[in-house]
Backbone bond lengths (Angstrom), bond angles and torsions (degrees), N, CA, C in turn:
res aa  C-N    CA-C-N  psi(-1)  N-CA   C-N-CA  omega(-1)  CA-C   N-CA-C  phi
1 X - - - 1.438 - - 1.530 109.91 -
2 X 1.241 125.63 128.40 1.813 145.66 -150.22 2.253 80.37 -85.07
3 X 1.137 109.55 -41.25 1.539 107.19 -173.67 1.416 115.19 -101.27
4 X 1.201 120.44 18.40 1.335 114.18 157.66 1.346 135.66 -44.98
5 X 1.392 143.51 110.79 1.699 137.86 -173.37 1.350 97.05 -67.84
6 X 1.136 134.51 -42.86 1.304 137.06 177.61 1.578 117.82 -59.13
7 X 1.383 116.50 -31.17 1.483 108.16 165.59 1.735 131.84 -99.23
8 X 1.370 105.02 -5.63 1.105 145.25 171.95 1.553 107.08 -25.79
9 X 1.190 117.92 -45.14 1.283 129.15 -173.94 1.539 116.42 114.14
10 X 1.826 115.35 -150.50 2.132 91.57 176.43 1.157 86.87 -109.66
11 X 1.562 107.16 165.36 1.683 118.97 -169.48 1.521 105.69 -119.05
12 X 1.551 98.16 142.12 1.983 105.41 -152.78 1.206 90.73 -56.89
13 X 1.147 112.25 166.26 1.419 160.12 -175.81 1.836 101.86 -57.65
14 X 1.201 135.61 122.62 1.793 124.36 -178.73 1.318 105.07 -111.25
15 X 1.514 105.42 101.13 1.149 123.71 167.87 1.807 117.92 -32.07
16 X 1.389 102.55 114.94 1.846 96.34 -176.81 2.068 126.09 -56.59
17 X 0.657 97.27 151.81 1.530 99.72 -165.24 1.447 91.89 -95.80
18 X 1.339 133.31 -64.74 1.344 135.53 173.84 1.852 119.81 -82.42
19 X 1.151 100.09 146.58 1.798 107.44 159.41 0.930 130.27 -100.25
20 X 1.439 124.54 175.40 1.836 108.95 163.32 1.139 89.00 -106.04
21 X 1.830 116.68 -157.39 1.275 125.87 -165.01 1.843 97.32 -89.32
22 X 1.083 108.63 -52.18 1.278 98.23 172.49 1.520 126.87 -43.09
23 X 1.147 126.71 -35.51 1.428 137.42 -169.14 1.854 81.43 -88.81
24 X 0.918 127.42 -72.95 1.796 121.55 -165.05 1.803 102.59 -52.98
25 X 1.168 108.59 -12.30 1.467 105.29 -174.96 1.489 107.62 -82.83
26 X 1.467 103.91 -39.82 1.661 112.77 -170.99 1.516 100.81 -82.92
27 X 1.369 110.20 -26.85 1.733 94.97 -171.91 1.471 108.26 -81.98
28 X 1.355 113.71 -3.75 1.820 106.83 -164.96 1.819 89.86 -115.60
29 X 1.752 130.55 8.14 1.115 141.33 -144.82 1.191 119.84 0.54
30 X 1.558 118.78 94.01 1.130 143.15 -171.79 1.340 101.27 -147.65
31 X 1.464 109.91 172.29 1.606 126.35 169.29 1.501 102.83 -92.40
32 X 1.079 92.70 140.85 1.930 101.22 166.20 1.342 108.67 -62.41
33 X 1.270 132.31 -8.85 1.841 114.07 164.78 1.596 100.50 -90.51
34 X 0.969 127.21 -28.34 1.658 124.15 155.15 1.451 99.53 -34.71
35 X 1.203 117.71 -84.37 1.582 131.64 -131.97 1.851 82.28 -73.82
36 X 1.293 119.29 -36.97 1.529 108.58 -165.08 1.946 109.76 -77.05
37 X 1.892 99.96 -19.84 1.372 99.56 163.17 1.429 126.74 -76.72
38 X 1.458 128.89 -23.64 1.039 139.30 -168.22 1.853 100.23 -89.08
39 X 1.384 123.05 -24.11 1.117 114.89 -174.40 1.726 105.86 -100.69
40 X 0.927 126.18 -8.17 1.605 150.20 163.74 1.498 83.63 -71.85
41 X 1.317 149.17 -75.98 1.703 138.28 -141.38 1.888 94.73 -88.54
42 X 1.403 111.70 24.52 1.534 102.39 -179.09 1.500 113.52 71.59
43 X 1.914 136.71 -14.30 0.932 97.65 -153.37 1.689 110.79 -107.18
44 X 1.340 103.35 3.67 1.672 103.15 149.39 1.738 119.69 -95.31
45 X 0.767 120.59 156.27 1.864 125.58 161.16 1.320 114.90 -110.17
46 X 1.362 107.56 136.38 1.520 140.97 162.77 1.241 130.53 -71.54
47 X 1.367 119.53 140.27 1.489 114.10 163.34 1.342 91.01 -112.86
48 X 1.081 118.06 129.23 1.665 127.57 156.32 1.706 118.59 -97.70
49 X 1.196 121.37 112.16 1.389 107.71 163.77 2.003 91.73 -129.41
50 X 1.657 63.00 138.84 1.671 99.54 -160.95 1.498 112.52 31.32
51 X 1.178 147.63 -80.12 1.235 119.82 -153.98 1.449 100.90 -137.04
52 X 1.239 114.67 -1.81 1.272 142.18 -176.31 1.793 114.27 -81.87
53 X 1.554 118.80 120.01 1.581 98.12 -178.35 1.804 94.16 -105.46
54 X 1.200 90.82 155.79 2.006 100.37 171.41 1.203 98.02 -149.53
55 X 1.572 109.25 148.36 1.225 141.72 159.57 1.562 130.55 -94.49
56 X 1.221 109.75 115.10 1.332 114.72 173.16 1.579 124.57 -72.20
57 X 1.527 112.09 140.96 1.565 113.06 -165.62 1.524 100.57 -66.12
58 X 1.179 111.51 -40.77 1.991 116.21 177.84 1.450 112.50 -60.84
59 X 0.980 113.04 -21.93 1.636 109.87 -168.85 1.709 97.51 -113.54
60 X 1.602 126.64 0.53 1.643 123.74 145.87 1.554 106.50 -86.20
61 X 1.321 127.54 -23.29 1.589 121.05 -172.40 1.446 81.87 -95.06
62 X 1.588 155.37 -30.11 1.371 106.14 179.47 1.668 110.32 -83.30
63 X 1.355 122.86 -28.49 0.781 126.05 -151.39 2.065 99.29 -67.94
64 X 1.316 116.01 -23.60 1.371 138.51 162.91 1.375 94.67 -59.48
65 X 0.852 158.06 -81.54 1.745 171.13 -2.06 1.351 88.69 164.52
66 X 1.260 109.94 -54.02 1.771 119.69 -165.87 1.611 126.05 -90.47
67 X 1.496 94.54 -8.66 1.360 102.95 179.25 1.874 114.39 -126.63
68 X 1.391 99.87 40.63 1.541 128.07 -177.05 1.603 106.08 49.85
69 X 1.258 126.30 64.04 1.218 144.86 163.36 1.513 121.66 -60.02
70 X 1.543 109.06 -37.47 1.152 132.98 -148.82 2.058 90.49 -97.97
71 X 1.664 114.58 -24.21 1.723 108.32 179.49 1.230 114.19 -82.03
C-alpha cells in the first residue's frame, strides 16, 4: 500500500512545546535560582500541569523582548 504510515519512512523530529526549568534556565543562560526568582516576581509565566512547572518558548522570547533583548 503507496499510503502506508508504516512505510512512509521516519517522521521528523517534534519540536517540544514546553521546557522544564532547567532547559528555560539554559536557553535564557541563567541559573535555575535566577529563572525560579524571576518567575516568583511574576515576570516569567508558567504552565503547571499538576505538579509539574513548564515554560513556554514564546513566553522566554517575550519575556527577552521586554527586557531590551532585541539592543
Amino acid at each position: 500500500m503507496p499510503n502506508d504510515p508504516l512505510l512512509a519512512g521516519p517522521t521528523p523530529p517534534i519540536a517540544p512545546l514546553l521546557l522544564t526549568a532547567r532547559e528555560a534556565a539554559k536557553a535564557l543562560s541563567v541559573c535555575e535560582k535566577t529563572l525560579w526568582t524571576l518567575t516568583k516576581r511574576g515576570e516569567l509565566r508558567v504552565v503547571r500541569i499538576h505538579r509539574s512547572v513548564r515554560y513556554t518558548l514564546s513566553d522566554l522570547q517575550a519575556f527577552i523582548g521586554r527586557n531590551g533583548g532585541g539592543q
